[in-house]
DRENNUFI-657456 format. One line per field, with one value per residue: residue in one letter; x negated, y, z of N, C-alpha, C in turn. Coordinates in steps of 0.1 Angstrom, whole numbers. Last residue first. Example, Ala and Ser with C-alpha at 12.3 -4.5 7.8 and 13.67 -1.06 7.14 Angstrom:
aa c(S|A) .
npx c(-128|-132) .
npy c(-22|-57) .
npz c(71|78) .
capx c(-137|-123) .
capy c(-11|-45) .
capz c(71|78) .
cpx c(-129|-132) .
cpy c(0|-33) .
cpz c(79|78) .
END
This chain:
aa c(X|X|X|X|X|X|X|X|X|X|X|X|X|X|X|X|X|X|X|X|X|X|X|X|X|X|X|X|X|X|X|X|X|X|X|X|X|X|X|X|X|X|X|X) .
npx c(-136|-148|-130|-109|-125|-127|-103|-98|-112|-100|-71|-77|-91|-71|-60|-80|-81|-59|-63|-79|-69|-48|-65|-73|-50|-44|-62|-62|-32|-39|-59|-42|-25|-39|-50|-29|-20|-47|-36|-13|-21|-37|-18|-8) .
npy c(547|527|522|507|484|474|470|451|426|426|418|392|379|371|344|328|327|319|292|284|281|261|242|240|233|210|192|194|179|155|146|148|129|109|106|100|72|60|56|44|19|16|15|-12) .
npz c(-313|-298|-279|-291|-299|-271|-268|-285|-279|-252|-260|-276|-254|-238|-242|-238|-213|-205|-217|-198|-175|-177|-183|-157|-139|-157|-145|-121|-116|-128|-107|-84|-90|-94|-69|-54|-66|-52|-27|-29|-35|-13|7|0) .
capx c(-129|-157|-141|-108|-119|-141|-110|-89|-115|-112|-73|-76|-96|-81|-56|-78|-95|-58|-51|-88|-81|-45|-57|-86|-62|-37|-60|-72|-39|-31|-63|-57|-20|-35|-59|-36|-11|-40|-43|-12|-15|-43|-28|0) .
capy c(563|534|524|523|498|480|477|461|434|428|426|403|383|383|360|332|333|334|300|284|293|277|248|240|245|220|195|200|197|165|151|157|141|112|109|111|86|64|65|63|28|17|23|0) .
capz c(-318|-311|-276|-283|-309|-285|-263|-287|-289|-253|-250|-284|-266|-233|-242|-253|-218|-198|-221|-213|-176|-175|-190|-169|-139|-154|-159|-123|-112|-133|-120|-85|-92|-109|-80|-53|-64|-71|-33|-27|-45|-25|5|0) .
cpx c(-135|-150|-149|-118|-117|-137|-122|-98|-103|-115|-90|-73|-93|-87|-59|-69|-90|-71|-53|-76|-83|-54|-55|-77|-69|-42|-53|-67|-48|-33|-57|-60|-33|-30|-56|-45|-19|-35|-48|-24|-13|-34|-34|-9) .
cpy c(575|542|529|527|509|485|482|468|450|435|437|419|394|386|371|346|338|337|317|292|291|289|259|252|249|239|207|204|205|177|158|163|149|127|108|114|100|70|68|66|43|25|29|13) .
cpz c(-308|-314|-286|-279|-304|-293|-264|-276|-292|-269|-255|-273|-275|-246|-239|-250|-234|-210|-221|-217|-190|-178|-189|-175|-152|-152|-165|-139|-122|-131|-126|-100|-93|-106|-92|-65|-67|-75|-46|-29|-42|-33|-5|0) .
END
């Protein structure tokens, strides 16, 4: 019984973390055009 919670634990962990990753690679692509729009306002 143990064992399976703790399998439990370590699909949810992973789900998290996968989750996490995700979230940060999402936030990083939408900064992009943030960022390059701020080197434009930056060379006028």
């Amino acid at each position: 019984m143990e064992n399976i919670d703790q399998n439990e634990d370590d699909e949810r962990i992973k789900r998290l973390e996968y989750e996490h990753l995700h979230k940060i690679e999402t936030l990083k692509r939408s900064q992009v055009p943030y960022e390059s729009f701020k080197d434009e306002l930056r060379s006028k």
